[in-house]
C-alpha positions as YAML, in Angstrom:
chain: A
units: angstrom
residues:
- id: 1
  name: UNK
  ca: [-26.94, 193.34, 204.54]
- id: 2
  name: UNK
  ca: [-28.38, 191.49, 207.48]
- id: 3
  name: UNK
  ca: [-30.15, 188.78, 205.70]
- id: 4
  name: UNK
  ca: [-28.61, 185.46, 206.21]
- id: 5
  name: UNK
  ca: [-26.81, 183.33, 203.51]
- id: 6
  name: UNK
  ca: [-29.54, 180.85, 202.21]
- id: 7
  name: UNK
  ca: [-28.54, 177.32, 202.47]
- id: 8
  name: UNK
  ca: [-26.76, 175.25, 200.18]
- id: 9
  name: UNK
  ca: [-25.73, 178.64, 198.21]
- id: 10
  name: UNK
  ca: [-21.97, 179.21, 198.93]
- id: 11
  name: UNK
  ca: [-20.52, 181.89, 200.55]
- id: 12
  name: UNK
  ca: [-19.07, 183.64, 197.50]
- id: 13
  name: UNK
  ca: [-21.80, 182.75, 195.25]
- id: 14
  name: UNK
  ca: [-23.84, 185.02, 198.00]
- id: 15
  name: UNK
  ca: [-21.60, 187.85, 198.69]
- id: 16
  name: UNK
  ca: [-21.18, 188.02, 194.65]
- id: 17
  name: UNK
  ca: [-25.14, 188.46, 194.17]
- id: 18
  name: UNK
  ca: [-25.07, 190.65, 196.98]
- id: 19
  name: UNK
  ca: [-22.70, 193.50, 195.17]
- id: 20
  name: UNK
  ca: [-24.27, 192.65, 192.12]
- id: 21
  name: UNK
  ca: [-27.56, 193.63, 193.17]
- id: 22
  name: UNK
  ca: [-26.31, 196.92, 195.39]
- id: 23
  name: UNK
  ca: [-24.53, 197.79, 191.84]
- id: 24
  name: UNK
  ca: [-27.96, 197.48, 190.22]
- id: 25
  name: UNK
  ca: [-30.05, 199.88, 193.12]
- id: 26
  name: UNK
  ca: [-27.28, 202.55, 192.46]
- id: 27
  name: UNK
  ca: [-25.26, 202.17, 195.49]
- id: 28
  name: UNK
  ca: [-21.77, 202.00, 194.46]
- id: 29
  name: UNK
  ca: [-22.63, 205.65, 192.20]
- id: 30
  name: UNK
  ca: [-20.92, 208.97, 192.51]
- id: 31
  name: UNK
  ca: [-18.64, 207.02, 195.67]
- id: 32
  name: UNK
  ca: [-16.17, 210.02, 197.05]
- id: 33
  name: UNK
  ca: [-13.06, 209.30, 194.75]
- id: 34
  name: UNK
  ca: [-14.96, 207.20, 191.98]
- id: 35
  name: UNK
  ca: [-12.56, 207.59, 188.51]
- id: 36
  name: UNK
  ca: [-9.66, 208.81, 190.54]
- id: 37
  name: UNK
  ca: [-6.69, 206.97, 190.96]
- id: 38
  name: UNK
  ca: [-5.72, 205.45, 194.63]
- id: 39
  name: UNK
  ca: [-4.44, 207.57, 197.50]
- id: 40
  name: UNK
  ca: [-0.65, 206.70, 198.06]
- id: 41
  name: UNK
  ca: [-0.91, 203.55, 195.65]
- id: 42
  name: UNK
  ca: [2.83, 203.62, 194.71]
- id: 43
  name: UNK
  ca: [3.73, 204.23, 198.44]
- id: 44
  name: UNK
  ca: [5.35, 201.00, 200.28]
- id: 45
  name: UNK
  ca: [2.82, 199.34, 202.44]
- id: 46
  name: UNK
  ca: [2.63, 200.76, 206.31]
- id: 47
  name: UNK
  ca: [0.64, 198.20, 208.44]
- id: 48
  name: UNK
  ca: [-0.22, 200.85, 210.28]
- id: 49
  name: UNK
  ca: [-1.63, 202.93, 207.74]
- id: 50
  name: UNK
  ca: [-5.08, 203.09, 209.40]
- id: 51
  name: UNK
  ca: [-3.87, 204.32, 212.62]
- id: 52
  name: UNK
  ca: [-1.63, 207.32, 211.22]
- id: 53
  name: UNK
  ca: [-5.22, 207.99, 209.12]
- id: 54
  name: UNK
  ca: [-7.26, 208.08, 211.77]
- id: 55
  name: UNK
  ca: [-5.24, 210.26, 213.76]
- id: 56
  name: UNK
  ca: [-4.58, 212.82, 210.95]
- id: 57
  name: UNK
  ca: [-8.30, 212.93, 210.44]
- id: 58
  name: UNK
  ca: [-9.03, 214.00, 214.16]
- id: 59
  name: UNK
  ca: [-6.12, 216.36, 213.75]
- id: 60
  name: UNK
  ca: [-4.79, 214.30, 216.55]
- id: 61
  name: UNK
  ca: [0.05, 213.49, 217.24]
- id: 62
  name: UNK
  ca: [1.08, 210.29, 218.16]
- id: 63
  name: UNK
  ca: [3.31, 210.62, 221.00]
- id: 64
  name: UNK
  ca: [5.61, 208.12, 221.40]
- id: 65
  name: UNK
  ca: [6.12, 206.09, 224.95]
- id: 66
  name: UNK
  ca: [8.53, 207.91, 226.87]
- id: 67
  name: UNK
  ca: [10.75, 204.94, 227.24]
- id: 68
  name: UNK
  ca: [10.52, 204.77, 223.39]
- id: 69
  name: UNK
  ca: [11.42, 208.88, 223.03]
- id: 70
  name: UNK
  ca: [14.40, 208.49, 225.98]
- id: 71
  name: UNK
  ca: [15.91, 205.59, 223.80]
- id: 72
  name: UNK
  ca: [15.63, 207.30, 220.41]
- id: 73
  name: UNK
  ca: [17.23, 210.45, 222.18]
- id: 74
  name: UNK
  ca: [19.97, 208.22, 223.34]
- id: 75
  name: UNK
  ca: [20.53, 206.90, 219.57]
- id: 76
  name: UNK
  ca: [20.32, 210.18, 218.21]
- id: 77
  name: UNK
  ca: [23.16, 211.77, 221.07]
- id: 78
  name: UNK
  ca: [24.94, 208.72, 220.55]
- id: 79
  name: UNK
  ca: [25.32, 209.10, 216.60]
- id: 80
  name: UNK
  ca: [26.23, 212.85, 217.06]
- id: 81
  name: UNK
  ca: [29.06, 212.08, 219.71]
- id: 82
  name: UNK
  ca: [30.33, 209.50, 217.33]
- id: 83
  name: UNK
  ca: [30.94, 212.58, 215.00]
- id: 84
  name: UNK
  ca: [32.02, 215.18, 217.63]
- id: 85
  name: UNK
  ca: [35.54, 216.83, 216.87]
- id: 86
  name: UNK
  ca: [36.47, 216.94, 220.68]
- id: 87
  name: UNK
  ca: [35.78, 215.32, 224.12]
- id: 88
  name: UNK
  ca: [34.27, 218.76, 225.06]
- id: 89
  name: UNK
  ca: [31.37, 218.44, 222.56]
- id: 90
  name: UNK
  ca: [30.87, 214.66, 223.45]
- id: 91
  name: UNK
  ca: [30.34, 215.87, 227.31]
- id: 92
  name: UNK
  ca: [27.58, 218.79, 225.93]
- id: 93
  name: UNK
  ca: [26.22, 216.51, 224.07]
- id: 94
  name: UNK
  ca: [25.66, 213.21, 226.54]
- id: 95
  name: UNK
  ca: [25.35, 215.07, 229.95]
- id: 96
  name: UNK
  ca: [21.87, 216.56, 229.00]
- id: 97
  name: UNK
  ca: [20.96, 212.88, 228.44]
- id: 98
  name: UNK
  ca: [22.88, 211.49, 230.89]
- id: 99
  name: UNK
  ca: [20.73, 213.59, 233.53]
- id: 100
  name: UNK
  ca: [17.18, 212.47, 231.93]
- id: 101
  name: UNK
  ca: [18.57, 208.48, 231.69]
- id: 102
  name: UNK
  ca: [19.35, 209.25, 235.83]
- id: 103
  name: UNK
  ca: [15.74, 210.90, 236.38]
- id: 104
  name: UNK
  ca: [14.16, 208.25, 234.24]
- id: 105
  name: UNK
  ca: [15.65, 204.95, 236.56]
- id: 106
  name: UNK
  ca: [14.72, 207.79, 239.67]
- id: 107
  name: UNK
  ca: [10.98, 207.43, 238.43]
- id: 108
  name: UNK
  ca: [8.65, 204.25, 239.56]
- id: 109
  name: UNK
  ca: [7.69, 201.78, 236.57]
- id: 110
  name: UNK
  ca: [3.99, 203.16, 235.12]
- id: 111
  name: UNK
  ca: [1.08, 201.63, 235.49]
- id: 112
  name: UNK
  ca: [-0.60, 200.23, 239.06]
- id: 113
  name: UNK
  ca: [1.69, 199.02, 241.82]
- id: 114
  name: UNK
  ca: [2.28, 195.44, 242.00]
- id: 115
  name: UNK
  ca: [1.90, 194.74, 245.64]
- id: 116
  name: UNK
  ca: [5.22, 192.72, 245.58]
- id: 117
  name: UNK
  ca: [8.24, 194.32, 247.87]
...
């Protein structure tokens, strides 16, 4: 597929002779999947669908940022204090993150240091 598009011919006029032709040398044949219905077709759409693919397929985790993991811990101790039958649980339940929101402001931003200060 590395021919150019002759001219005058349009673009999907080309492309369209282009499959046709593959389909006539055989090439779209005994494709991996071919009569099978779609992989997660009634599934809402996930924009990042490729990426979660990709990383299953190296047998590869996503780890979130750690900025992104403190704040969802923060939401998730929050929501379970909201619940808590006594002050006593709230405190188990915050201090833990309490300590790792202190260590976290302790810590220098990532990435290279600006220079500045």
């Amino acid at each position: 597929m590395t021919e150019r598009k002759p001219a005058g011919l349009s673009f999907e006029s080309w492309i369209d002779g282009q499959i046709r032709e593959a389909e006539q040398r055989g090439e779209f044949a005994d494709l991996p999947g071919a009569g099978k219905p779609l992989p997660d077709a009634n599934k809402p759409l996930d924009e990042n669908w490729w990426i979660k693919q990709k990383l299953a397929s190296e047998g590869l985790v996503a780890l979130p940022h750690p900025t992104l993991a403190l704040r969802k811990e923060i939401e998730d101790a929050l929501a379970e204090a909201a619940g808590a039958a006594s002050e006593r649980r709230v405190r188990q339940l915050l201090e833990p993150v309490n300590e790792k929101i202190a260590a976290y402001l302790r810590m220098p931003p990532p990435g290279p240091r600006s220079g500045a200060g």
